[in-house]
C-alpha positions in Angstrom: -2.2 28.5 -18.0 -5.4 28.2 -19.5 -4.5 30.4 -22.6 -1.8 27.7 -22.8 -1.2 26.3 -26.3 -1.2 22.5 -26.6 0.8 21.3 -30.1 -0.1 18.2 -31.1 2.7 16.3 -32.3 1.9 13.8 -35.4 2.9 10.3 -34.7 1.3 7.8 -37.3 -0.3 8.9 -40.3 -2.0 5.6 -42.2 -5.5 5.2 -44.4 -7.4 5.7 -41.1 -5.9 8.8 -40.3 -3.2 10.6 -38.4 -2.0 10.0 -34.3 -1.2 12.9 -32.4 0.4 13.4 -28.9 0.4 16.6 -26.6 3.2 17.4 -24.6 1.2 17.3 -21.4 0.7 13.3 -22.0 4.4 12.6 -22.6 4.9 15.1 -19.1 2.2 13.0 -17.3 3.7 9.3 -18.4 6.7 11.0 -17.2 5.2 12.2 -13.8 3.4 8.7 -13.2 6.4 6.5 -14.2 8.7 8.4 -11.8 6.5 8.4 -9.3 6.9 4.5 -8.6 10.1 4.2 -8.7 11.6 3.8 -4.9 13.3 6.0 -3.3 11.7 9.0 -4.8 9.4 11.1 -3.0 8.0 13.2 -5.3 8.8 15.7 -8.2 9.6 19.3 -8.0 8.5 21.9 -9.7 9.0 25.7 -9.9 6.8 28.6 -8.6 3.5 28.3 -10.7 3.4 24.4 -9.6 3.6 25.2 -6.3 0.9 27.7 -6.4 -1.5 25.0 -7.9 -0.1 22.9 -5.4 -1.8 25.1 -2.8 -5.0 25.6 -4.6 -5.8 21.5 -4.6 -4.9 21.3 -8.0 -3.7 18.1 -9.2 -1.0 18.8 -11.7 0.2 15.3 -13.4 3.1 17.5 -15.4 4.7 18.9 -12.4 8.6 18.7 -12.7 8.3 17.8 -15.8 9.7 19.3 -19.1 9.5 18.0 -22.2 10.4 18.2 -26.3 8.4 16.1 -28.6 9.4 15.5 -32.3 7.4 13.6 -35.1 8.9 10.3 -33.9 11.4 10.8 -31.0 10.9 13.4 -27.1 13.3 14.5 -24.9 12.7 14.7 -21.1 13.5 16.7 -18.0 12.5 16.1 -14.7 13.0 16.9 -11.5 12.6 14.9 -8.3 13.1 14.8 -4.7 14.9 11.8 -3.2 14.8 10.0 0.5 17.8 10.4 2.4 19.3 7.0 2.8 19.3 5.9 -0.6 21.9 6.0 -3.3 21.0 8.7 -5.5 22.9 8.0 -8.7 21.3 4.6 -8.8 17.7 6.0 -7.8 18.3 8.4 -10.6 19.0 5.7 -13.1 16.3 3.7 -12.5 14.3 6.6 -13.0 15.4 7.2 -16.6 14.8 3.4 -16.9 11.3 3.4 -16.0 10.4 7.0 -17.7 11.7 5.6 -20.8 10.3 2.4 -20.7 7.1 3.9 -20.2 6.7 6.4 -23.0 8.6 4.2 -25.5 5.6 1.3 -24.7 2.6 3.9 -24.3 3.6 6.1 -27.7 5.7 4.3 -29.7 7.8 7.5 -29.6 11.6 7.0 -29.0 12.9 8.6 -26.0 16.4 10.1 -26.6 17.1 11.6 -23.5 15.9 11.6 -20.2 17.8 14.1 -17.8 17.4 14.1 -14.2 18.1 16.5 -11.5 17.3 16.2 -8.3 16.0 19.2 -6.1 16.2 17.8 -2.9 17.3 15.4 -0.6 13.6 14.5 1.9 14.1 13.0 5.3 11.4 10.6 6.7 9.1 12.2 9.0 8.6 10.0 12.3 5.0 9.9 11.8 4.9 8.3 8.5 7.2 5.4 10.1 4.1 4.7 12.4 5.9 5.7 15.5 2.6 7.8 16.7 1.7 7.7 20.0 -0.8 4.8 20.7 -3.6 6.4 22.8 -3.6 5.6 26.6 -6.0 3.2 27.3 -8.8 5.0 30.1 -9.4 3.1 33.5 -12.6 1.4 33.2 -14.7 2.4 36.3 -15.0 -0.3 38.8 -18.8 -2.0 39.2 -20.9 -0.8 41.7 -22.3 -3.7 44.4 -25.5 -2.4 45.9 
């Protein structure tokens, strides 16, 4: 991914000069946006994202795909979602939020935003706080001499 070819897509062109967005910004707005939104527990990806995954790398753009014009993007992402919740209107409030997001940080306009989800999570009992508290030792009794 490093030979990886970032087109900058032309935004505003005034007397100052010309604004230009990279894909991987409108992917990351994207990632964060989704992120927050309840009920989702993260985004998928495909086989290279889960190979950085593995090496630590932090990848803001994972499960996220998108087209960028001069004024208007398209995006795709995917997400996992908690079992429990009502997909269709998790799934909605994310293409609220994405949109919301993009159309206030760029200015672009955001025609589309397609969701899919890749999987359904369940909770595990250890993120509930259900560990097991720690047995509390006998204190030794004092010794009278």
């Amino acid at each position: 991914m490093e030979n990886e070819t970032i087109i900058p897509t032309d935004v505003c062109v005034n007397e100052n000069g010309k604004i230009a967005f990279a894909p991987d910004v409108i992917a990351t707005i994207a990632n964060l946006a989704a992120s927050e939104v309840p009920g989702i527990t993260g985004l998928g990806g495909g086989f290279a994202d889960s190979i950085s995954g593995i090496l630590g790398k932090k990848n803001f753009t994972k499960g996220v795909r998108v087209e960028v014009g001069n004024e208007e993007t398209a995006v795709d992402i995917s997400v996992n979602v908690k079992y429990g919740e009502k997909i269709q209107e998790v799934c909605s409030c994310v293409q609220v939020e994405v949109k919301k997001a993009i159309e206030t940080m760029t200015g672009l306009r955001v025609v589309e935003v397609n969701v899919y989800v890749q999987s359904v999570t369940f909770e595990d009992p250890a993120d509930k706080g259900e560990k097991k508290k720690p047995e509390k030792k006998a204190e030794p009794e004092p010794r009278v001499k």
